[in-house]
C-alpha positions as CSV (number, residue, x, y, z in Angstrom):
1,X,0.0,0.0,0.0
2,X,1.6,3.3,-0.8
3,X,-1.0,5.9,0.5
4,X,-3.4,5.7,4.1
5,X,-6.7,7.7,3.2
6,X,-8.9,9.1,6.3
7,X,-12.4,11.0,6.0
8,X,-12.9,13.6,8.7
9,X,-16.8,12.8,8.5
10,X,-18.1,9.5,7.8
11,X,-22.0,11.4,7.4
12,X,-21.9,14.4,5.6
13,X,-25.9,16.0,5.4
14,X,-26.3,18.1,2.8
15,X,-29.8,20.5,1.7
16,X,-30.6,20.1,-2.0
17,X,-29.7,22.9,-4.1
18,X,-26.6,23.9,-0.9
19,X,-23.2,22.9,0.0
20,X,-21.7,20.6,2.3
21,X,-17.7,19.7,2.6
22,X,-15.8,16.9,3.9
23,X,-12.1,17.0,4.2
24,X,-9.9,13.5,3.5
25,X,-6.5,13.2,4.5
26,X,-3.4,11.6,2.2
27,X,-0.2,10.8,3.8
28,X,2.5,8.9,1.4
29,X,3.9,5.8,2.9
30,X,6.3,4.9,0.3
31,X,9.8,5.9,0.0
32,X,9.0,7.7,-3.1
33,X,7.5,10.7,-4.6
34,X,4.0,9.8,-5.0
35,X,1.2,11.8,-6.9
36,X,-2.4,11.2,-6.0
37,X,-5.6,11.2,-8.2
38,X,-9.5,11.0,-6.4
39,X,-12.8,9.8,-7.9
40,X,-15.7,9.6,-6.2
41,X,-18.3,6.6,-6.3
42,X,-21.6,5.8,-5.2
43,X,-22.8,10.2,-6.2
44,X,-23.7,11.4,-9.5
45,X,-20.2,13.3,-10.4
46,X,-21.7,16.6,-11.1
47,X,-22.8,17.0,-7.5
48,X,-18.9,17.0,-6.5
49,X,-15.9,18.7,-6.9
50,X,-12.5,17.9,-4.9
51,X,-9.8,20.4,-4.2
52,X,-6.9,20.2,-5.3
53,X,-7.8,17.3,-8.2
54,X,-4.2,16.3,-8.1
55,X,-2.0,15.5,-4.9
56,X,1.8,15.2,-4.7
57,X,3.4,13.8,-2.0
58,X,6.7,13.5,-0.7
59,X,7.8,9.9,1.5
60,X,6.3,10.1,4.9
61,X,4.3,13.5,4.4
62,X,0.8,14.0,4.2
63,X,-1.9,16.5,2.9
64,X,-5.9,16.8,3.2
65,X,-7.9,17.4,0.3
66,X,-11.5,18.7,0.1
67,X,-14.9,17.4,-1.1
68,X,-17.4,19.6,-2.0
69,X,-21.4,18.1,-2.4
70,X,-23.7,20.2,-4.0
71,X,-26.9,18.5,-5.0
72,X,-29.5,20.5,-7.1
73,X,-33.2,22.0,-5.7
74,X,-35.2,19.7,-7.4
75,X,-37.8,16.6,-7.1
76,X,-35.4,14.6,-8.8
77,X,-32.8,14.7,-6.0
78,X,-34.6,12.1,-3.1
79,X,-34.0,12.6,0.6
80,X,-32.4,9.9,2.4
81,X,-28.7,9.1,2.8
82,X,-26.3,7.6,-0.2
83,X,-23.3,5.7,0.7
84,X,-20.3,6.9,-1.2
85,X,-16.9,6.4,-1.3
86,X,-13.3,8.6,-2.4
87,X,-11.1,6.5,-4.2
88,X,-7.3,7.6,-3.8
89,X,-5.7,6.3,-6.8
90,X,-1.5,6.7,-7.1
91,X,0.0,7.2,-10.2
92,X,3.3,4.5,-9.8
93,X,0.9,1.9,-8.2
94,X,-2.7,2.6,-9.6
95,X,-3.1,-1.2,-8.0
96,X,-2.7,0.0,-5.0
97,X,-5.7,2.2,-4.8
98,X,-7.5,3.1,-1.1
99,X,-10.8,3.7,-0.9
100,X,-12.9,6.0,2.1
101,X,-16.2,5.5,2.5
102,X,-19.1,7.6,4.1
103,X,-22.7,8.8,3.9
104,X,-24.2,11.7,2.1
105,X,-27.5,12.2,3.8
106,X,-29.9,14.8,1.6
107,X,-32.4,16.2,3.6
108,X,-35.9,16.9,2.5
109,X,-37.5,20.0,1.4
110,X,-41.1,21.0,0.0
111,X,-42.1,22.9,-2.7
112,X,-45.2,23.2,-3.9
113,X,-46.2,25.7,-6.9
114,X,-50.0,26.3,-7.9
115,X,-51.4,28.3,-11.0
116,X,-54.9,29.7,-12.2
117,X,-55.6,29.1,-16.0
118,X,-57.4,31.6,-16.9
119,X,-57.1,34.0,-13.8
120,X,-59.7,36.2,-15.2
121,X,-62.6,34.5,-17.2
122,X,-66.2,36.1,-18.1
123,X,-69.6,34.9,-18.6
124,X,-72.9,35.5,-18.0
125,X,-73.9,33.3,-15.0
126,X,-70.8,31.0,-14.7
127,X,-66.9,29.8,-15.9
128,X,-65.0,27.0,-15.2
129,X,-61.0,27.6,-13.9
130,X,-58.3,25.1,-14.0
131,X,-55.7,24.8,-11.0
132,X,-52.7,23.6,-12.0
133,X,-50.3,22.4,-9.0
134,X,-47.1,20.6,-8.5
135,X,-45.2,19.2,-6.4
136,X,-41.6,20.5,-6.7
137,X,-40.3,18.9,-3.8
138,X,-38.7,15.9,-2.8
139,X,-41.6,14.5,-0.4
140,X,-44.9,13.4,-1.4
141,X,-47.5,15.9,0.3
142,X,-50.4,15.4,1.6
143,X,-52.8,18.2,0.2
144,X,-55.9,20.3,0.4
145,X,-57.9,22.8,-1.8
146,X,-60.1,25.4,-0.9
147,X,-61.5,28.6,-2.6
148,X,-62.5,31.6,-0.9
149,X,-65.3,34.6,-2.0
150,X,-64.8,37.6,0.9
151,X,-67.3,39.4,-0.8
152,X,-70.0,36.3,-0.8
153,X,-71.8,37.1,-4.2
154,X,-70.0,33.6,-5.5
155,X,-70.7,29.8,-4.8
156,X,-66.9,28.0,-5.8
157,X,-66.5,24.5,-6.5
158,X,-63.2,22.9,-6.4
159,X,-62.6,18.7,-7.6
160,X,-60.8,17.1,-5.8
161,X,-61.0,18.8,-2.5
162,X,-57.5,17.0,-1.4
163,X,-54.9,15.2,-3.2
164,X,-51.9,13.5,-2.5
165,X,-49.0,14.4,-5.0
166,X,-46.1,12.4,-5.1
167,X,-42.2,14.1,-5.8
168,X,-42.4,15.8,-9.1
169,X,-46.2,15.0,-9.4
170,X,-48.5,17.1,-11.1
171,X,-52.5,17.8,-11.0
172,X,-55.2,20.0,-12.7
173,X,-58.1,20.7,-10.0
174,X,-60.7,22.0,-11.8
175,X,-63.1,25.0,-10.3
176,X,-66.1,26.4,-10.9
177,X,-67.4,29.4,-10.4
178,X,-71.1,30.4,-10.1
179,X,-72.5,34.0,-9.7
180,X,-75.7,34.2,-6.8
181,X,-77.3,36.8,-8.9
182,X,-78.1,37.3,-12.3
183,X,-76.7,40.8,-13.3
184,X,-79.5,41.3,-16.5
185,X,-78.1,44.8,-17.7
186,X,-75.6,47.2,-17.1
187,X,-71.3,47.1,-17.1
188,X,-69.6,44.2,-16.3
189,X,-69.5,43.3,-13.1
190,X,-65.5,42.1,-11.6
191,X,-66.0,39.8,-9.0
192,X,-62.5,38.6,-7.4
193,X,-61.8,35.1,-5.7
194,X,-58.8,33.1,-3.6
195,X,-57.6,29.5,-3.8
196,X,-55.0,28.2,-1.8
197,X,-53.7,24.6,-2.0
198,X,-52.1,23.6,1.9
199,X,-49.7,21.3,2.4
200,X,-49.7,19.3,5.9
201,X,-47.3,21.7,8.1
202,X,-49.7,24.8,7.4
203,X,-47.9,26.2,5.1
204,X,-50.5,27.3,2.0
205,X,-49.9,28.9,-1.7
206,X,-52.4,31.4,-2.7
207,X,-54.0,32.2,-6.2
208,X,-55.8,35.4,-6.7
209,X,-58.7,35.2,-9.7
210,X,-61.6,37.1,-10.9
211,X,-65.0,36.3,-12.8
212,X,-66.3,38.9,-14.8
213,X,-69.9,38.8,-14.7
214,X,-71.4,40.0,-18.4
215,X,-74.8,41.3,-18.1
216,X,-78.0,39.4,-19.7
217,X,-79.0,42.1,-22.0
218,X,-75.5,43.6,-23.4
219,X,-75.4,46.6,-25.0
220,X,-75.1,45.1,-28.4
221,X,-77.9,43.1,-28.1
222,X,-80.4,45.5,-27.3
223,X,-79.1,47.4,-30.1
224,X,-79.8,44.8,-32.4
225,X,-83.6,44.8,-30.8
226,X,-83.6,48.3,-31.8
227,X,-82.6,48.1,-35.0
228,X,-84.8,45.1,-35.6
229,X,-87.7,47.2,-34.5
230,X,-87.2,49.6,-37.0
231,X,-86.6,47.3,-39.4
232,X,-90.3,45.8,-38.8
233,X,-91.8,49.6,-38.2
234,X,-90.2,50.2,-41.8
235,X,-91.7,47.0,-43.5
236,X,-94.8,48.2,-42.3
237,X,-95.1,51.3,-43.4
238,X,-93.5,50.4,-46.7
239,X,-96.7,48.0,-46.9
240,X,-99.3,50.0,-46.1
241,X,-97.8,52.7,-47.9
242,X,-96.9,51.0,-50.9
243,X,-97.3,48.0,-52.1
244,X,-100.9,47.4,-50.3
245,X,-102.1,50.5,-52.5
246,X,-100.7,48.6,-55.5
247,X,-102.0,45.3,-54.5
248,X,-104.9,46.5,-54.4
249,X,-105.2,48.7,-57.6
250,X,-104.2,45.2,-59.7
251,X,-106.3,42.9,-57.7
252,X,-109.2,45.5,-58.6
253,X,-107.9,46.0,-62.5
254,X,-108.1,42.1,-62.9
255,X,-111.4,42.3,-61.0
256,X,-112.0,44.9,-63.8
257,X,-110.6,43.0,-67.0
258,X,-112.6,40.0,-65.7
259,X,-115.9,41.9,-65.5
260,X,-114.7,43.5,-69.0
261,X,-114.2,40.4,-70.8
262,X,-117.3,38.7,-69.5
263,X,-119.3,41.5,-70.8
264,X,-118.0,41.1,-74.0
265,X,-118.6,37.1,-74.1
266,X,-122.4,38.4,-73.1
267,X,-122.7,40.5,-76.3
268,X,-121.2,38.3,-78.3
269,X,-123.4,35.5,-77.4
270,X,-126.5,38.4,-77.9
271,X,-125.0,39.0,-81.0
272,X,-125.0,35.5,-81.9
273,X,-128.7,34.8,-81.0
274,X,-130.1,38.0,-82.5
275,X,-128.6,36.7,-85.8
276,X,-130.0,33.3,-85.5
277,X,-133.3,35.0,-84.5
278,X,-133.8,36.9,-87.5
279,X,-132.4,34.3,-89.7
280,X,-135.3,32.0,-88.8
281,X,-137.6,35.3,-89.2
282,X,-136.5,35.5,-92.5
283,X,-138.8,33.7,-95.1
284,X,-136.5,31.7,-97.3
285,X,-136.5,32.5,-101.0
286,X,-138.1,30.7,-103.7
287,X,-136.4,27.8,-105.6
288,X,-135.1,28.5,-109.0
289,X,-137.5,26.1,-111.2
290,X,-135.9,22.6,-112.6
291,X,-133.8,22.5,-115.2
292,X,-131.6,25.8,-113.9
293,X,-131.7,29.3,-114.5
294,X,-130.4,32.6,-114.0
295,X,-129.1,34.2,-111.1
296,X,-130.0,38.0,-109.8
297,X,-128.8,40.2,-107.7
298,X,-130.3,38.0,-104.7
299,X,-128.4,34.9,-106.0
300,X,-125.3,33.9,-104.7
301,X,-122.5,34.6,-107.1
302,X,-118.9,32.7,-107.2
303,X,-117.3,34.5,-104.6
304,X,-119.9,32.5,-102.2
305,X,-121.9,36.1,-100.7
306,X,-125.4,35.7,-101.0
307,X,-128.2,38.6,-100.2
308,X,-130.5,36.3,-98.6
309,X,-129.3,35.3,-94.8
310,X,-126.7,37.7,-95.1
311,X,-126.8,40.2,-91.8
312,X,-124.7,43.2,-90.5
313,X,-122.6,41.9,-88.1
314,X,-120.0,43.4,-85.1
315,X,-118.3,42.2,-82.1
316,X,-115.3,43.5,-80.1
317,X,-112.5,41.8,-78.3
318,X,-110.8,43.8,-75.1
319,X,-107.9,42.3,-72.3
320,X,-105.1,43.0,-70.4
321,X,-101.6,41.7,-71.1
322,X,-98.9,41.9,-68.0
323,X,-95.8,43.7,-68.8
324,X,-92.9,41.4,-70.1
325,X,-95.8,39.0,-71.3
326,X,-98.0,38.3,-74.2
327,X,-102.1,37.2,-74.2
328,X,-104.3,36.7,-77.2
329,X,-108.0,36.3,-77.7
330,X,-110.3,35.2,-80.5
331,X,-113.5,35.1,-82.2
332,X,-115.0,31.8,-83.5
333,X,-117.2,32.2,-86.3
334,X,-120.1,29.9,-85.4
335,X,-121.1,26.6,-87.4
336,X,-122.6,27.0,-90.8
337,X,-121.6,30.8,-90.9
338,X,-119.6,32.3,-92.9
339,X,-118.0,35.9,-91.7
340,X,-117.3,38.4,-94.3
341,X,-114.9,40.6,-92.6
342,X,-114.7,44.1,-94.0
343,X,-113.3,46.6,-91.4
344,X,-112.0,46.8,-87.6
345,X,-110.6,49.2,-85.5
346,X,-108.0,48.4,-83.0
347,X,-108.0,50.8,-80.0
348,X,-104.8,51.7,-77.5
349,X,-106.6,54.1,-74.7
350,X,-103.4,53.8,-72.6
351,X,-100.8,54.7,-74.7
352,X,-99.3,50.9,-74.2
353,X,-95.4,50.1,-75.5
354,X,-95.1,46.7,-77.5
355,X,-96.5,45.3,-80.6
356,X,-100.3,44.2,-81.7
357,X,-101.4,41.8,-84.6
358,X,-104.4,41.1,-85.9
359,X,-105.2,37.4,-87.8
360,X,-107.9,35.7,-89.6
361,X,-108.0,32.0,-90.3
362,X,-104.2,31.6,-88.7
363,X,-103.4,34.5,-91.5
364,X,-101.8,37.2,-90.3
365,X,-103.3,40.5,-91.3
366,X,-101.6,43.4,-90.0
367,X,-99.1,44.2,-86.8
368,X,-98.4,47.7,-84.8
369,X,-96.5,48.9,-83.2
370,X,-98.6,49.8,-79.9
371,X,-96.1,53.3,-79.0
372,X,-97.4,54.7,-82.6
373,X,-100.8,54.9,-82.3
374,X,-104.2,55.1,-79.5
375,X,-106.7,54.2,-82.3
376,X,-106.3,52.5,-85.9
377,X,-108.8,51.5,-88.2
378,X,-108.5,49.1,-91.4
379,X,-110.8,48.8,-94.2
380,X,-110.6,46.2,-96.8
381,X,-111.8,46.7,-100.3
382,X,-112.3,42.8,-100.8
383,X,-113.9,41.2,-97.9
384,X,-111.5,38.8,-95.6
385,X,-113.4,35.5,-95.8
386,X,-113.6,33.5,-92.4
387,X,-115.1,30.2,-92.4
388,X,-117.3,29.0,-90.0
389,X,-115.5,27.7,-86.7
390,X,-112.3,29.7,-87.8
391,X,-111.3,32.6,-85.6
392,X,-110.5,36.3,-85.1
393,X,-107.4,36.9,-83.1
394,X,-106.1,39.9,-81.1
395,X,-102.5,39.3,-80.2
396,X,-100.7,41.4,-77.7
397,X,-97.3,41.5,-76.3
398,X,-96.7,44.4,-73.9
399,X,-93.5,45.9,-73.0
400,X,-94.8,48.3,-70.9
401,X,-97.7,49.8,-69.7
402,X,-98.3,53.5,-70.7
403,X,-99.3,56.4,-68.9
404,X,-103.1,57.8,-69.6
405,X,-103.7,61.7,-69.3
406,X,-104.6,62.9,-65.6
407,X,-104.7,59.1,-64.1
408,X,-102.6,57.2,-62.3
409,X,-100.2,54.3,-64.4
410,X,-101.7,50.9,-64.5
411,X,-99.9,48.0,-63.8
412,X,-101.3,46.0,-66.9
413,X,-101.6,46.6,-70.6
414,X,-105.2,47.1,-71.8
415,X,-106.5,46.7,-76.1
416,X,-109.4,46.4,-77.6
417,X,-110.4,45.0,-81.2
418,X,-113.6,46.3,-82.6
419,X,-114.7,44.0,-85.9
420,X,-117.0,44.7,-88.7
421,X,-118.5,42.5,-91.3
422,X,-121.3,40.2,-92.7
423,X,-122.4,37.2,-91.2
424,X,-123.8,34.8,-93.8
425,X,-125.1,31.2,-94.0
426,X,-122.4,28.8,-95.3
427,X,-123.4,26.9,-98.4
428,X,-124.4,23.2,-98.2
429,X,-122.4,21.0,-99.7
């Protein structure tokens, strides 16, 4: 053995994140000049440092050399002693190595940290909290939660009401947070709160938090009743100013054009009945004697018109057309007649915008322009020929409605065709 070794302290107690020092003493028992390295065992190596690293010694002489434990503040770090040991190693006879052994003891501490998430939440009636707490010592702790209102206008809930948290262990309480009183309108109300999380020996850590207590009826919301009053006050006068006036005024013009057209089915159908009436009134001529003869001016001649049967005859066709559309109406020439059209007039009392056509037998006859005229008559020299159970048609399409003089605008397009001819009796075939 070149080297004795000999601790000052075999138990060396040492607080976590402080300092504790041991001195070992070297003395050279060889005849030589011996130099001394040290390594600790049985401690992490970055909790230690020993001073000087490196001893030299001359035969028979002897130093002491320092040991420095400094173990950090955390949960990591348990309490409770650690046996450990210096090992003197010599640099001619590394085989010869000593080793002194002795006890750190690392004493316990407590720590423990606690945190509101959020620390200031809002709602209406309630909000829920989060308590976040650890244990940053190096005991488990024994624990209890509790929440405080000094100004009683809260009811608080904390889960779990105690814990136990081991070294390094974390936990999320969770509280919640309930106003007494509805607050319905008005500014915010700030309502503060405590929670403290004790530990066994007393000792407690305090959280400060607030609920902010929003009122029922915020500002913005009765503004939006407001507005959405007004909104509702507007729609109604905009309908009864407006568009119940117009509602009105076309419900009664289609009342109107109803009533209008109706009429006019009436006088046709008198028209009709009168000429039947004095067709059977009418004694019927004599028959030409066998074996031919000549015609007269009461004969029927080759363009089919014959004097006797033949009547004056006139109906008229009226409607109303919707702007942007297009309506027609007829005239059917009754069975076994024969309509000899010879003039009509076509009749524009509003001053309507669009076009108008008149046909005969699916033959178109003429077409205006409704802007150009208010009335328009046509005569034909050679009678238009309608067969019985063909029609007169009135075609309209309206652009736009026009404006009479010292009278309100109408929402619907309104013509009228007047026609003009000889009925006659179709011949017998």
């Amino acid at each position: 053995m070149s080297a004795s070794a000999n601790l000052a302290l075999t138990e060396v107690a040492v607080a976590p994140g402080g300092e504790a020092q041991v001195t070992i003493s070297v003395r050279n028992t060889v005849d030589i000049v011996e130099a001394y390295r040290f390594e600790m065992v049985g401690v992490p190596a970055e909790w230690v440092t020993i001073d000087p690293p490196v001893l030299s010694l001359f035969p028979g002489t002897a130093e002491t050399v320092t040991v420095t434990f400094r173990p950090p503040r955390s949960s990591q770090v348990p309490a409770g002693g650690m046996p450990f040991g210096v090992r003197v190693l010599p640099s001619e006879h590394p085989e010869a190595a000593v080793v002194e052994e002795g006890t750190l003891v690392v004493l316990p501490f407590a720590d423990v940290a606690a945190e509101l998430r959020p620390q200031v939440r809002d709602g209406r009636w309630r909000a829920r909290y989060r308590l976040e707490t650890e244990n940053r010592g190096n005991l488990t702790e024994q624990l209890t939660f509790a929440a405080t209102d000094t100004a009683e206008q809260l009811t608080l809930a904390l889960r779990p009401a105690r814990a136990t948290l081991a070294a390094g262990e974390r936990l999320d309480a969770v509280l919640v947070v309930r106003a007494k009183s509805l607050l319905w309108r008005g500014e915010p109300r700030h309502l503060p709160f405590r929670t403290q999380v004790l530990r066994e020996d007393g000792v407690a850590c305090t959280v400060d938090g607030t609920f902010v207590q929003r009122p029922i009826l915020s500002a913005w919301l009765l503004k939006l009743l407001a507005l959405l009053l007004a909104l509702l006050l507007l729609l109604l006068a905009l309908w009864f100013g407006l568009l119940r006036p117009v509602v009105r005024s076309a419900a009664r013009e289609a009342v109107d054009g109803t009533v209008e057209q109706a009429a006019v089915q009436a006088a046709d159908r008198a028209a009709d009945q009168a000429v039947d009436k004095q067709r059977r009134q009418t004694p019927e001529a004599p028959k030409p004697p066998a074996g031919g003869g000549t015609e007269d001016g009461g004969g029927r001649n080759g363009g089919g018109r014959n004097g006797d049967g033949e009547t004056q005859f006139s109906t008229a066709i009226s409607f109303r057309t919707n702007p942007g559309g297009s309506a027609e109406r007829s005239y059917t020439v009754p069975a076994r007649k024969i309509f000899l059209l010879t003039d009509f007039l076509v009749d524009n009392p509003q001053g309507d915008e669009g076009t108008l056509s008149v046909s005969a037998n699916g033959v178109k006859i003429v077409t205006y322009g409704l802007e150009n005229f208010r009335e328009q008559d046509y005569h034909s020299v050679t009678p238009i020929r309608v067969p019985a159970r063909a029609q007169v048609t009135l075609t309209v399409a309206c652009r736009r409605p026009g404006t009479p003089v010292n009278a309100r605008t109408p929402s619907t397009c309104s013509e009228s065709l007047y026609v003009n001819g000889i009925m006659a009796e179709a011949p017998l075939r």
